[in-house]
The first five atom37 places (N, CA, C, CB, O) and aatype in JSON, in Angstrom:
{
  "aatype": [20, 20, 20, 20, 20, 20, 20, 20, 20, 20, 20, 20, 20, 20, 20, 20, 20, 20, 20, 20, 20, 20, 20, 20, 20, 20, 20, 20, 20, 20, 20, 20, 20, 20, 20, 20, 20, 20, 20, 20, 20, 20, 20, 20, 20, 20, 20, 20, 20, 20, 20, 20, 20, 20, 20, 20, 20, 20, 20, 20, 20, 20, 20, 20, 20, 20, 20, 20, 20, 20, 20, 20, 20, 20, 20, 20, 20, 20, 20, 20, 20, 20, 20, 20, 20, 20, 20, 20, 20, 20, 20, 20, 20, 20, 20, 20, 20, 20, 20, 20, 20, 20, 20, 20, 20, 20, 20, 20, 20, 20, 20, 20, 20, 20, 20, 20, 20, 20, 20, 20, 20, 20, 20, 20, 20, 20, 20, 20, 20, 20, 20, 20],
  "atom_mask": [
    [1, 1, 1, 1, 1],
    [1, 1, 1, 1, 1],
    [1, 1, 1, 1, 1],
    [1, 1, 1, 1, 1],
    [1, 1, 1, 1, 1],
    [1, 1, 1, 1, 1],
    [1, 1, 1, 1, 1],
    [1, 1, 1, 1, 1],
    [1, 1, 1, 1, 1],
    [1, 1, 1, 1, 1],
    [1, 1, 1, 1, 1],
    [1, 1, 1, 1, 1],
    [1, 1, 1, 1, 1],
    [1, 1, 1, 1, 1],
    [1, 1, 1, 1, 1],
    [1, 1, 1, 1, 1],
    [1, 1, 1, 1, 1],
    [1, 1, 1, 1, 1],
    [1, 1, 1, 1, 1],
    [1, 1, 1, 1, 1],
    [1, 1, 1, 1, 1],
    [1, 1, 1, 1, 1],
    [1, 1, 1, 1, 1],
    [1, 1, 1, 1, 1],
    [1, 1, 1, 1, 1],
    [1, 1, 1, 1, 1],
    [1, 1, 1, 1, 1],
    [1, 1, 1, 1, 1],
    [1, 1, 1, 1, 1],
    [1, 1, 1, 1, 1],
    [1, 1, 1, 1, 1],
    [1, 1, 1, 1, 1],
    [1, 1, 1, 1, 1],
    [1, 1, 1, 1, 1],
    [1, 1, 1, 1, 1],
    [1, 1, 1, 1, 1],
    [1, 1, 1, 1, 1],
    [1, 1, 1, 1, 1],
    [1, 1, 1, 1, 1],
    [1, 1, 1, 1, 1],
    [1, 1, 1, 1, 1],
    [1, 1, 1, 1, 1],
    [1, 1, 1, 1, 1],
    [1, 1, 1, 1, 1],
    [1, 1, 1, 1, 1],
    [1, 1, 1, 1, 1],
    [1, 1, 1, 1, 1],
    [1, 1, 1, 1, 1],
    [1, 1, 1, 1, 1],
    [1, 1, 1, 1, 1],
    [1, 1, 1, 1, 1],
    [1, 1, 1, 1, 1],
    [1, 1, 1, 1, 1],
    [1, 1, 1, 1, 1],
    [1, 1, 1, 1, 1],
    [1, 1, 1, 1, 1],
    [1, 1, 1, 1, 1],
    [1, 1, 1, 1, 1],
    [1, 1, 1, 1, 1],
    [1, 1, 1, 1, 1],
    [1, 1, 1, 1, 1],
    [1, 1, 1, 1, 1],
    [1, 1, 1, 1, 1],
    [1, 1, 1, 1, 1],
    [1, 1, 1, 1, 1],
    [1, 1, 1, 1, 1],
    [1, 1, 1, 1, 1],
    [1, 1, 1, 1, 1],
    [1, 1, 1, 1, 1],
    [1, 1, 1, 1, 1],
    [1, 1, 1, 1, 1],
    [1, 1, 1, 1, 1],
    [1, 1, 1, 1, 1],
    [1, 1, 1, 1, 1],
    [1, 1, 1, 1, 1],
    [1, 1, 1, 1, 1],
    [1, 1, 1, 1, 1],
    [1, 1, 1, 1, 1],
    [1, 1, 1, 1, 1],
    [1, 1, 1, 1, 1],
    [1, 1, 1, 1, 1],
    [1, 1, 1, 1, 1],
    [1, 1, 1, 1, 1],
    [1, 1, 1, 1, 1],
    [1, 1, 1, 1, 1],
    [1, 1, 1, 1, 1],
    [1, 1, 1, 1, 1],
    [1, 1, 1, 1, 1],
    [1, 1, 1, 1, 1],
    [1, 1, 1, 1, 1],
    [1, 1, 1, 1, 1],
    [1, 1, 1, 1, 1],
    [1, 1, 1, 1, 1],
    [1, 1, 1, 1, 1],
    [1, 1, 1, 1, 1],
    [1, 1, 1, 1, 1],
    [1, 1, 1, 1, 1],
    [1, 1, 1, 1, 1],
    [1, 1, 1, 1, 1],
    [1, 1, 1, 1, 1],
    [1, 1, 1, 1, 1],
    [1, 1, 1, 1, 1],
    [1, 1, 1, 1, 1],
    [1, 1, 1, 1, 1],
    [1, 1, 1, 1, 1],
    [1, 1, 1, 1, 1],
    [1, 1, 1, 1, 1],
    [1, 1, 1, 1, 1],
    [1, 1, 1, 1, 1],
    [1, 1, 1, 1, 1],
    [1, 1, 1, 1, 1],
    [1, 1, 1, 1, 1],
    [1, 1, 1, 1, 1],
    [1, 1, 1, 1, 1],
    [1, 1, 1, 1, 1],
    [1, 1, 1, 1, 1],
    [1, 1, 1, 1, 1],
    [1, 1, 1, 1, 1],
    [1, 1, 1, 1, 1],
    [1, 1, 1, 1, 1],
    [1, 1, 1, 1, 1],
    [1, 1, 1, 1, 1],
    [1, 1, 1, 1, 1],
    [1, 1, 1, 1, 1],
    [1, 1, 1, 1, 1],
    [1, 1, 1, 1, 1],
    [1, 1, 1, 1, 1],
    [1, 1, 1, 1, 1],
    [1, 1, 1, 1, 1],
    [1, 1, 1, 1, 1],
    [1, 1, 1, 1, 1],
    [1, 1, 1, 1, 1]
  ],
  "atom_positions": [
    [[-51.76, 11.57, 29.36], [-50.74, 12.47, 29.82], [-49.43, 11.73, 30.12], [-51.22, 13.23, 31.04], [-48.42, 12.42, 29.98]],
    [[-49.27, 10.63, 30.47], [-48.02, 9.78, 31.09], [-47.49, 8.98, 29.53], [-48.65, 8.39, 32.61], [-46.39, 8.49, 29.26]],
    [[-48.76, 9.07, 28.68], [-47.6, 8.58, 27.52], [-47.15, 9.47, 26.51], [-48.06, 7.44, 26.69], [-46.61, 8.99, 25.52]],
    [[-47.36, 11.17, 26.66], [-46.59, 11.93, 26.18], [-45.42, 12.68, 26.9], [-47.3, 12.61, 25.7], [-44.43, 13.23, 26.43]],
    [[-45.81, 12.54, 28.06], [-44.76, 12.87, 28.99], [-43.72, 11.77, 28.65], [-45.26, 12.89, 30.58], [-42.72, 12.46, 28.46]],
    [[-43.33, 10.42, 28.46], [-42.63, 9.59, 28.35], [-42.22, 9.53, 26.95], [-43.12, 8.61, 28.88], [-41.32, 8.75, 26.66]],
    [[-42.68, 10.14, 26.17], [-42.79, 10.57, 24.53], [-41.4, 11.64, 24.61], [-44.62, 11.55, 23.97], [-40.32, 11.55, 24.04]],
    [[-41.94, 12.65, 25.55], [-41.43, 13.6, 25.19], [-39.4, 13.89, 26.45], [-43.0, 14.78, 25.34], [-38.49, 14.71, 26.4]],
    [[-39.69, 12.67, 27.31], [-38.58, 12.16, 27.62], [-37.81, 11.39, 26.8], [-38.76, 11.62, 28.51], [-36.59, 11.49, 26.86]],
    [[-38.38, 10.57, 25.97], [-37.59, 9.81, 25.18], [-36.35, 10.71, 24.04], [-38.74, 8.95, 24.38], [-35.14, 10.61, 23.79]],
    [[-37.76, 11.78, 23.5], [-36.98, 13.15, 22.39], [-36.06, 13.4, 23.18], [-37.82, 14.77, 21.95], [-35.05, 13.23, 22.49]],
    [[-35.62, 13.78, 24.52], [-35.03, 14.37, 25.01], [-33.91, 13.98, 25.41], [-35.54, 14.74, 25.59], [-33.05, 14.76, 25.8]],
    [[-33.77, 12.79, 25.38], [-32.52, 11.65, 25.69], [-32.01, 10.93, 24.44], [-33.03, 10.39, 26.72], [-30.98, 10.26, 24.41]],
    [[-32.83, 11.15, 23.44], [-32.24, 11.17, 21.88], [-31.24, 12.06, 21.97], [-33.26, 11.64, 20.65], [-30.02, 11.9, 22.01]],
    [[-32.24, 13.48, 21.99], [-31.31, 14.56, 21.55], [-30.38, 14.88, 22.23], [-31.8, 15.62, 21.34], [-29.77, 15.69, 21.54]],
    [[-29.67, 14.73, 23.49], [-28.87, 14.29, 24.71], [-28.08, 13.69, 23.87], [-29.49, 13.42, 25.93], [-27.05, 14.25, 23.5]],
    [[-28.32, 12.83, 23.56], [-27.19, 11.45, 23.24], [-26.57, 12.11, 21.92], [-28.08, 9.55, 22.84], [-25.34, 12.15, 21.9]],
    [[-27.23, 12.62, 20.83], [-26.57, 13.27, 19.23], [-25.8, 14.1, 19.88], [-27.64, 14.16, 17.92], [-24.58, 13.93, 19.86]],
    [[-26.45, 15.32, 20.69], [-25.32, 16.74, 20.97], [-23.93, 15.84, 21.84], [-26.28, 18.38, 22.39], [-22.8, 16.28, 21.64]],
    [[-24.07, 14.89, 22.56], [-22.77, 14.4, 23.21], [-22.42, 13.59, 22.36], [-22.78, 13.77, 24.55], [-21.41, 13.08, 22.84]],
    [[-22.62, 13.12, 21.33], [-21.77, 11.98, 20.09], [-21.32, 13.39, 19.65], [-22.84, 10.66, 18.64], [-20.24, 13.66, 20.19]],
    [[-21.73, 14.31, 18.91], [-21.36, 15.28, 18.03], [-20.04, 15.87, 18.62], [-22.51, 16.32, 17.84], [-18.97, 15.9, 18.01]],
    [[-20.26, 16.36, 19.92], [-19.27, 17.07, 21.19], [-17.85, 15.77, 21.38], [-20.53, 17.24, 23.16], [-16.67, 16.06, 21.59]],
    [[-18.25, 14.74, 21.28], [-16.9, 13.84, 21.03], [-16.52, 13.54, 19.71], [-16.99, 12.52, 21.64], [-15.45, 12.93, 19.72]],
    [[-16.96, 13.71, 18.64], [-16.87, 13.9, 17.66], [-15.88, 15.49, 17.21], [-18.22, 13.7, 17.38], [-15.1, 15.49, 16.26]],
    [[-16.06, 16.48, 17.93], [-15.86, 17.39, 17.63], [-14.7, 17.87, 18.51], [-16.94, 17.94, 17.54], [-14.14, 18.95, 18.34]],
    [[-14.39, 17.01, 19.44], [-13.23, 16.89, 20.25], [-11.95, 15.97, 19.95], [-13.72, 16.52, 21.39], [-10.79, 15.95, 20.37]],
    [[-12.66, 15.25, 19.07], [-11.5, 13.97, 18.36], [-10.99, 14.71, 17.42], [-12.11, 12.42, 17.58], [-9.77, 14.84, 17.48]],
    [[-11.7, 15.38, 16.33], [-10.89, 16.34, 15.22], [-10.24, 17.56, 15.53], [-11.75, 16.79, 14.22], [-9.73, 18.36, 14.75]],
    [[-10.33, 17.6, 16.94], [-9.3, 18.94, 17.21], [-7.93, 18.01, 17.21], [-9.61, 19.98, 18.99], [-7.18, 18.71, 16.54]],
    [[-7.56, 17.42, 17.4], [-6.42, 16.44, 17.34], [-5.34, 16.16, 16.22], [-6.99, 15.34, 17.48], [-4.12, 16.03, 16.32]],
    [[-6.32, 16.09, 14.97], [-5.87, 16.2, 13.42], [-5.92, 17.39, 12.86], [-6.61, 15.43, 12.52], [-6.9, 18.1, 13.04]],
    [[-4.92, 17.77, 12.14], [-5.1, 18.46, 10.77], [-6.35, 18.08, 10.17], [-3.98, 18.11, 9.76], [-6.48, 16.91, 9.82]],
    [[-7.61, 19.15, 9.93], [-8.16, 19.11, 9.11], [-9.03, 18.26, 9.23], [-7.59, 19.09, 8.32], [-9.78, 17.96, 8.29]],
    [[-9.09, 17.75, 10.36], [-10.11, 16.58, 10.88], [-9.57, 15.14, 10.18], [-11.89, 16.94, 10.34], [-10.44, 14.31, 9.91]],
    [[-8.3, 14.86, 9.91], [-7.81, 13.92, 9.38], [-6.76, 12.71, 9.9], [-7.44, 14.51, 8.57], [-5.55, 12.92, 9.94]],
    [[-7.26, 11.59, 10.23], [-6.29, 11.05, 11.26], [-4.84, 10.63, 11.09], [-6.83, 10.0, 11.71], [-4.38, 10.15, 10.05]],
    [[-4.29, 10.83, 12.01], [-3.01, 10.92, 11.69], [-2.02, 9.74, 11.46], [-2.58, 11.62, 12.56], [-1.6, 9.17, 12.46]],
    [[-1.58, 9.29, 10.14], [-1.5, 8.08, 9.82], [-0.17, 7.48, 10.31], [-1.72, 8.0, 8.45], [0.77, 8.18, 9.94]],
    [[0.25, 6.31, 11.09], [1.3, 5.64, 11.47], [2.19, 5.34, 9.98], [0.77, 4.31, 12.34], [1.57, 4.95, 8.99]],
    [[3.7, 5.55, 9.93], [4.64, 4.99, 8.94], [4.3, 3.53, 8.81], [6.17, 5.19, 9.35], [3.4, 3.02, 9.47]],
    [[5.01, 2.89, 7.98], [4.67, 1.81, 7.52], [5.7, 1.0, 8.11], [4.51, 1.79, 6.13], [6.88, 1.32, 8.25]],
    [[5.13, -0.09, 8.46], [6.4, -1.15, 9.37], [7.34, -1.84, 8.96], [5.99, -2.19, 10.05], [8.21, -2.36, 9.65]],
    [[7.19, -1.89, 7.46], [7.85, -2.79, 6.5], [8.93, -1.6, 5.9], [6.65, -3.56, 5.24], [10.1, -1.69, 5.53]],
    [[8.01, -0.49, 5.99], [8.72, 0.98, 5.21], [10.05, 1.76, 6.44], [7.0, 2.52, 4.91], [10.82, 2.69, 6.24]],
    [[9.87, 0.93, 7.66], [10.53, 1.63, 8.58], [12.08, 0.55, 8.54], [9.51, 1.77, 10.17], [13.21, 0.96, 8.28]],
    [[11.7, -0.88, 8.86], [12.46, -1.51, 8.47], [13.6, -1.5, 6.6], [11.58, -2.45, 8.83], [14.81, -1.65, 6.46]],
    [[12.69, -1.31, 5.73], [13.36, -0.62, 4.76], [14.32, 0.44, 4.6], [12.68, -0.31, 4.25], [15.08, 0.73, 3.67]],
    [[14.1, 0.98, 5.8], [14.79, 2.2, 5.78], [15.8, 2.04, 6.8], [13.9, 3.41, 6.0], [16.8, 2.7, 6.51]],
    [[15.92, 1.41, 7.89], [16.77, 1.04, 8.24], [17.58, 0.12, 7.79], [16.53, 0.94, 8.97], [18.73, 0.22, 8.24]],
    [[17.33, -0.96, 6.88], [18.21, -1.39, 6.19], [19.36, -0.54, 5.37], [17.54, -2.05, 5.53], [20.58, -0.66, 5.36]],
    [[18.35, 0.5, 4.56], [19.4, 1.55, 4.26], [20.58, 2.14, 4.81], [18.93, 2.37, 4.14], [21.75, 2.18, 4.45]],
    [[19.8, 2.66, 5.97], [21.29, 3.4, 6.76], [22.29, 2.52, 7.28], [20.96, 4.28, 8.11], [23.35, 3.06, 7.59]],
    [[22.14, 0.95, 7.5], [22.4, 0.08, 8.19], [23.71, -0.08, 6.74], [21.05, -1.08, 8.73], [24.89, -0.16, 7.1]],
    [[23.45, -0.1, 5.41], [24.12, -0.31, 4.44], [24.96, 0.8, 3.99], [23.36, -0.74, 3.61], [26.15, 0.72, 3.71]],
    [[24.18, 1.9, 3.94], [25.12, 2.85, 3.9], [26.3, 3.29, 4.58], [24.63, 3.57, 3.92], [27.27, 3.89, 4.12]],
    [[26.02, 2.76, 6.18], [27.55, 2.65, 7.17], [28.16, 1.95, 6.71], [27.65, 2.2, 8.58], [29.02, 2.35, 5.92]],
    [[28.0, 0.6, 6.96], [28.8, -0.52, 6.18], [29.22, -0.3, 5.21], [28.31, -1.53, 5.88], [30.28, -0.9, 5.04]],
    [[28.72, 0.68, 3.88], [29.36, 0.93, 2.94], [30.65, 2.13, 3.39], [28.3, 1.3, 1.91], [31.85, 2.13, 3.12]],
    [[29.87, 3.02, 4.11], [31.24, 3.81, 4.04], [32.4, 3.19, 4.95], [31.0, 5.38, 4.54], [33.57, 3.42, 4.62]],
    [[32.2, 2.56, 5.85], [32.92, 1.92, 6.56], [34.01, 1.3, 6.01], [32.26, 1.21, 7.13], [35.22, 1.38, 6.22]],
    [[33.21, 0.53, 5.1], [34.22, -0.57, 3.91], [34.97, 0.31, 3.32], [33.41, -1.49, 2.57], [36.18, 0.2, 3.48]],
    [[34.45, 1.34, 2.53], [35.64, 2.13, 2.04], [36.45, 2.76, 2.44], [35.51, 2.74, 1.47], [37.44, 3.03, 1.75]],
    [[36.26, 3.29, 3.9], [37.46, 3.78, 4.06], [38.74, 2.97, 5.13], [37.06, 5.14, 4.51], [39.75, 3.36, 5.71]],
    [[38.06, 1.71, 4.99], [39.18, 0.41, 5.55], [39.95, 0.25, 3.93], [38.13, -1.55, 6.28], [41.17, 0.14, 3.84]],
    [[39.12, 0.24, 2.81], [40.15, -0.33, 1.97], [40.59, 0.86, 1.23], [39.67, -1.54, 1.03], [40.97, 0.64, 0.08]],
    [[40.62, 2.48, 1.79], [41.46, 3.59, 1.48], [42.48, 3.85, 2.48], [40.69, 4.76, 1.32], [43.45, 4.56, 2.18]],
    [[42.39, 3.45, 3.37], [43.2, 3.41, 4.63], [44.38, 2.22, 4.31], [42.14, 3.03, 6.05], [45.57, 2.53, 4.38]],
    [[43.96, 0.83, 3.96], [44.68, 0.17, 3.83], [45.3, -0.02, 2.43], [44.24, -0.64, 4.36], [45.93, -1.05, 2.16]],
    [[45.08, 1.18, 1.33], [45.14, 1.4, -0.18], [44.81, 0.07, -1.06], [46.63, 1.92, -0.55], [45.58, -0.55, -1.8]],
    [[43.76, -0.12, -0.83], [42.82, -1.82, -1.87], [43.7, -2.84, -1.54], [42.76, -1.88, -4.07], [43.79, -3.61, -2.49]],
    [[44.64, -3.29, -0.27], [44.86, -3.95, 0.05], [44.29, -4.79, 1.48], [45.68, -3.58, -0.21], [44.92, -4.96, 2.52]],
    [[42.83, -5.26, 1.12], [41.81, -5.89, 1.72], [41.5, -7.06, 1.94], [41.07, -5.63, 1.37], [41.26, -7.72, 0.93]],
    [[41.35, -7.88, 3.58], [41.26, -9.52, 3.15], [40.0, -9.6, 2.5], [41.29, -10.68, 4.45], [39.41, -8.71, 1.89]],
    [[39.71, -10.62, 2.69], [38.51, -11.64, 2.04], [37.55, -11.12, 3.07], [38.77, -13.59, 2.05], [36.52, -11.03, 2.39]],
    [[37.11, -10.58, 4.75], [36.19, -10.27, 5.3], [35.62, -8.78, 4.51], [36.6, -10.3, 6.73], [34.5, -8.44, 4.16]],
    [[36.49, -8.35, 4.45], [35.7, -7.01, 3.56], [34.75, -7.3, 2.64], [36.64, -6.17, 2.68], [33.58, -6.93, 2.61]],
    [[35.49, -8.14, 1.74], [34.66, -8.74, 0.57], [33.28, -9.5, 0.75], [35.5, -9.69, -0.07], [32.31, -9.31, 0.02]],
    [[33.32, -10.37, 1.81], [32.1, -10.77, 2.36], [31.22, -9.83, 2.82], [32.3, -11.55, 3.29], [30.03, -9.84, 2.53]],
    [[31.86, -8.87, 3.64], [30.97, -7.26, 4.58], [30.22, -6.87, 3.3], [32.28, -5.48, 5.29], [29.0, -6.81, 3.49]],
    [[30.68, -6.53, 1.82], [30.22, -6.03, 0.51], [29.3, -7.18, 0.42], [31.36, -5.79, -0.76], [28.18, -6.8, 0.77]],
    [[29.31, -8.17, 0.16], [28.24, -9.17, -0.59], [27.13, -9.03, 0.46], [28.79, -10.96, -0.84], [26.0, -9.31, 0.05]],
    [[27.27, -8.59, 1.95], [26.09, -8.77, 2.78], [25.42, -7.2, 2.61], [26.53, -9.28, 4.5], [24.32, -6.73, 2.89]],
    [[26.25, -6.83, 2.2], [25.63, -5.25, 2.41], [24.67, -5.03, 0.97], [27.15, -3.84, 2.5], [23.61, -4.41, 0.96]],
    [[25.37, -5.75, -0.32], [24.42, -5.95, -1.65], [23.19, -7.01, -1.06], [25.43, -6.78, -3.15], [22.09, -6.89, -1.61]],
    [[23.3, -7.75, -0.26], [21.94, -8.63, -0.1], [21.19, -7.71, 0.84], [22.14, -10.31, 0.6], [19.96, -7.72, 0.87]],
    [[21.82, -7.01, 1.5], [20.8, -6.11, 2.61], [20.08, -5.13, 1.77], [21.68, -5.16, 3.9], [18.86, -5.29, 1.8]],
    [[20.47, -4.25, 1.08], [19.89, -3.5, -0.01], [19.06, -3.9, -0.63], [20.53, -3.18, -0.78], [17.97, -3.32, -0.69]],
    [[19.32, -5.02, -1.29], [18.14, -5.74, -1.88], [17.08, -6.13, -1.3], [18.42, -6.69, -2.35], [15.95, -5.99, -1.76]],
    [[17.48, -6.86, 0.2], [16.21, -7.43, 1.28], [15.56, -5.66, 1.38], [16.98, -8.37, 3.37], [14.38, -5.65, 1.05]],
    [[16.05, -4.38, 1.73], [15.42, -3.35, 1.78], [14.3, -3.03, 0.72], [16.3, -2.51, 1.83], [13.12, -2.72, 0.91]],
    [[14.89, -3.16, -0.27], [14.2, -2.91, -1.54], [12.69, -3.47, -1.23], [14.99, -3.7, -2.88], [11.69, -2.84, -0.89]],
    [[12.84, -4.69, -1.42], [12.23, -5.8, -1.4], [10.74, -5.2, -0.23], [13.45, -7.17, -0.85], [9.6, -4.88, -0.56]],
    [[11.44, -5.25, 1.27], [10.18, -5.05, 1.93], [9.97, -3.65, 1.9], [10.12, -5.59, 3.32], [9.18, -3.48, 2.83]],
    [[10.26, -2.26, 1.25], [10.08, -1.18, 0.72], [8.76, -1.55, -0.46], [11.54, -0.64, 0.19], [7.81, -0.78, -0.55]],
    [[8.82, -2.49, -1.12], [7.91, -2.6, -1.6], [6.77, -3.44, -1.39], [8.25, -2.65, -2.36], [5.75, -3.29, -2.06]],
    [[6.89, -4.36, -0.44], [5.81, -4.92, 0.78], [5.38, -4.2, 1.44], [6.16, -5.73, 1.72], [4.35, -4.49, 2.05]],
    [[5.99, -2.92, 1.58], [5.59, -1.81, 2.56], [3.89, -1.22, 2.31], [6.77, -0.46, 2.28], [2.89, -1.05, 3.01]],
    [[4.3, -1.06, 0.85], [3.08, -0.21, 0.33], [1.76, -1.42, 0.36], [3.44, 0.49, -1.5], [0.79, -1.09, -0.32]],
    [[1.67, -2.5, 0.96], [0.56, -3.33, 0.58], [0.01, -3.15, 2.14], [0.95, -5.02, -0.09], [-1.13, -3.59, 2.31]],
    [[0.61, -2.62, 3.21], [0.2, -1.76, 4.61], [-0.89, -1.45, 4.17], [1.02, -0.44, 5.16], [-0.81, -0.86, 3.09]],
    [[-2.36, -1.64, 4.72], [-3.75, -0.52, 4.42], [-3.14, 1.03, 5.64], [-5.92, -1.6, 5.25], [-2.61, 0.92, 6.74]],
    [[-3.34, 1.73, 5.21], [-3.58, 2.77, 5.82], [-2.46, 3.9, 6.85], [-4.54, 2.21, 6.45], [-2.46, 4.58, 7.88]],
    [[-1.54, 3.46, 5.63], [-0.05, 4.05, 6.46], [0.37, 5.05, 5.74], [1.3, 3.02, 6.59], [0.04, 5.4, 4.61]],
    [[1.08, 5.45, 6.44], [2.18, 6.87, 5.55], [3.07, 5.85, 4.63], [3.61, 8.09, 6.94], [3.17, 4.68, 5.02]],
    [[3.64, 6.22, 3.54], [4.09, 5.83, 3.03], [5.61, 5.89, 2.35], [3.36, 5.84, 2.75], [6.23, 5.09, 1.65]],
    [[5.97, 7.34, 2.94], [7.13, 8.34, 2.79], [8.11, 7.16, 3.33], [7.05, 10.0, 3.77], [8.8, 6.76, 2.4]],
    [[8.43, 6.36, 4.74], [9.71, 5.3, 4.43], [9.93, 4.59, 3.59], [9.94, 4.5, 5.1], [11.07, 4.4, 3.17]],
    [[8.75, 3.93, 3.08], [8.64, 3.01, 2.03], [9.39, 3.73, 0.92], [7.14, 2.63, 1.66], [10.42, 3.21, 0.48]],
    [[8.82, 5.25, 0.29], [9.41, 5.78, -0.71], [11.16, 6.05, -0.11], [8.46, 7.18, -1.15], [11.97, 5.73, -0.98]],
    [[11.61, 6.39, 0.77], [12.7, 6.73, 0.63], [13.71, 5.44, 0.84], [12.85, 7.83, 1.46], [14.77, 5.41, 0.22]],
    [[13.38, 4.53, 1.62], [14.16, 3.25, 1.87], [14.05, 2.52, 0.3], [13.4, 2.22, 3.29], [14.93, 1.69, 0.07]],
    [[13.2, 2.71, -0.61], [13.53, 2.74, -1.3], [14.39, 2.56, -2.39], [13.33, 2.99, -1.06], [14.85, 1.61, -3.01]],
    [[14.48, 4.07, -2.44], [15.36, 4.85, -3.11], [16.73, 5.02, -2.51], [14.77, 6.05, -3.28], [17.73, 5.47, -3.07]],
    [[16.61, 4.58, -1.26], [17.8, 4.83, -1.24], [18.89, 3.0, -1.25], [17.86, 5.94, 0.2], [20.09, 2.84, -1.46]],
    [[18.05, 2.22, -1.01], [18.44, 1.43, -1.28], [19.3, 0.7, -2.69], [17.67, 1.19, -0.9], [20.33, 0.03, -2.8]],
    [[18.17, 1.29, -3.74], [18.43, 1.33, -4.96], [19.61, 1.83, -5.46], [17.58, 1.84, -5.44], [20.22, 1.32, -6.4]],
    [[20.06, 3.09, -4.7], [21.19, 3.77, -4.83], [22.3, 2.94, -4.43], [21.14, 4.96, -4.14], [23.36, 3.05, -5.06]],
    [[22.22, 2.21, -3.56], [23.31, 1.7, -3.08], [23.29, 0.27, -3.32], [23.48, 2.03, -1.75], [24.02, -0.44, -2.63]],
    [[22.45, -0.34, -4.33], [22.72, -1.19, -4.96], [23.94, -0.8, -6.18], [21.46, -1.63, -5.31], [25.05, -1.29, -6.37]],
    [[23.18, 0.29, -6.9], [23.94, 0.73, -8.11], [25.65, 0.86, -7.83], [23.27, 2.24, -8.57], [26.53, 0.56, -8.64]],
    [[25.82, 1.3, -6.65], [26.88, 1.84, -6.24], [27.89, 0.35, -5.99], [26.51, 2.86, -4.91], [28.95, 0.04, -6.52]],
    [[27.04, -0.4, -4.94], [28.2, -1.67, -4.77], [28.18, -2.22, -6.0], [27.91, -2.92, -3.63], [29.19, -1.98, -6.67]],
    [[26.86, -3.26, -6.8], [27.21, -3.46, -8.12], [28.05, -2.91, -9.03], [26.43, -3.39, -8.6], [28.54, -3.66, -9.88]],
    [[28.45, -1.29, -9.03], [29.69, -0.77, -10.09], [30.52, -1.03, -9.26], [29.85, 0.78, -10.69], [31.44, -1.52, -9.92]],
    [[30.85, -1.02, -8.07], [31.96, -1.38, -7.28], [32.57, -3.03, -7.69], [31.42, -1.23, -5.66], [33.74, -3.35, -7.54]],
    [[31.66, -3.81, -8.16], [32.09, -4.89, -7.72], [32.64, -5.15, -9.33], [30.97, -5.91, -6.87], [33.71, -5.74, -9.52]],
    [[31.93, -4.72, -10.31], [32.19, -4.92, -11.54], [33.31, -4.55, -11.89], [31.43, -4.48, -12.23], [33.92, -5.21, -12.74]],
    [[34.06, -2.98, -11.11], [34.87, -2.23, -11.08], [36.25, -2.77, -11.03], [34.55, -1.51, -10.22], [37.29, -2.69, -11.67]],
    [[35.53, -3.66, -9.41], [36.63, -5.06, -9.61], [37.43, -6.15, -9.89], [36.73, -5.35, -9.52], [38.48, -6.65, -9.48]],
    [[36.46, -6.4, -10.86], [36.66, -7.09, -12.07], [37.71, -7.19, -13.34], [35.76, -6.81, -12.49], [38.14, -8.02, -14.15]],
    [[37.88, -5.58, -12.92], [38.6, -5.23, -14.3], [39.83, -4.25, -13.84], [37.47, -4.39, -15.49], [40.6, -3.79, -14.68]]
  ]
}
């Protein structure tokens, strides 16, 4: 009798223990969409993206010092442009280090990007522009 009684305590502190794993289990997915955890941006993809906007001021900035002053610009402008083409590029760059993150969102990565890219294209015709 004392070793089914202890039998039948044991079942009972099993099954104790599943219904309270299940019950925290079932309290963690109220939290997510869909029972799906909710993934942190990417750190490389956040920095990417601030490089962007960081270039895109500087870009508009620059232009409207040398529309203000009608393309009569010293030599610091010109330097502000060459740092703002290397910043774009450094964006680019860890935009695509971004995606080697296990287990991140990935949406900064895509837009720092892209938008970086853009504003490569843009100073590069700018500078070529200058040229000629």
């Amino acid at each position: 009798m004392g070793l089914r009684n202890l039998k039948e305590i044991a079942e009972d502190r099993a099954k104790e223990k599943e219904r309270h794993r299940r019950e925290k289990e079932r309290k963690k997915s109220r939290n997510f969409k869909h029972g799906q955890v909710k993934l942190k941006h990417s750190k490389r993809g956040l920095v990417s993206s601030g490089l962007a906007f960081t270039s895109a001021f500087l870009m508009m900035l620059i232009f409207l010092v040398s529309y203000i002053s009608r393309g009569d610009v010293d030599i610091l402008i010109g330097f502000t442009g060459l740092m703002v083409l290397v910043m774009s590029a450094v964006g680019v760059e860890q935009g695509i280090k971004g995606y080697k993150e296990r287990e991140k969102n990935y949406v900064s990565c895509k837009g720092g990007i892209i938008c970086n890219v853009v504003l490569l294209l843009i100073f590069t015709a700018t500078f070529i522009r200058g040229f000629f």
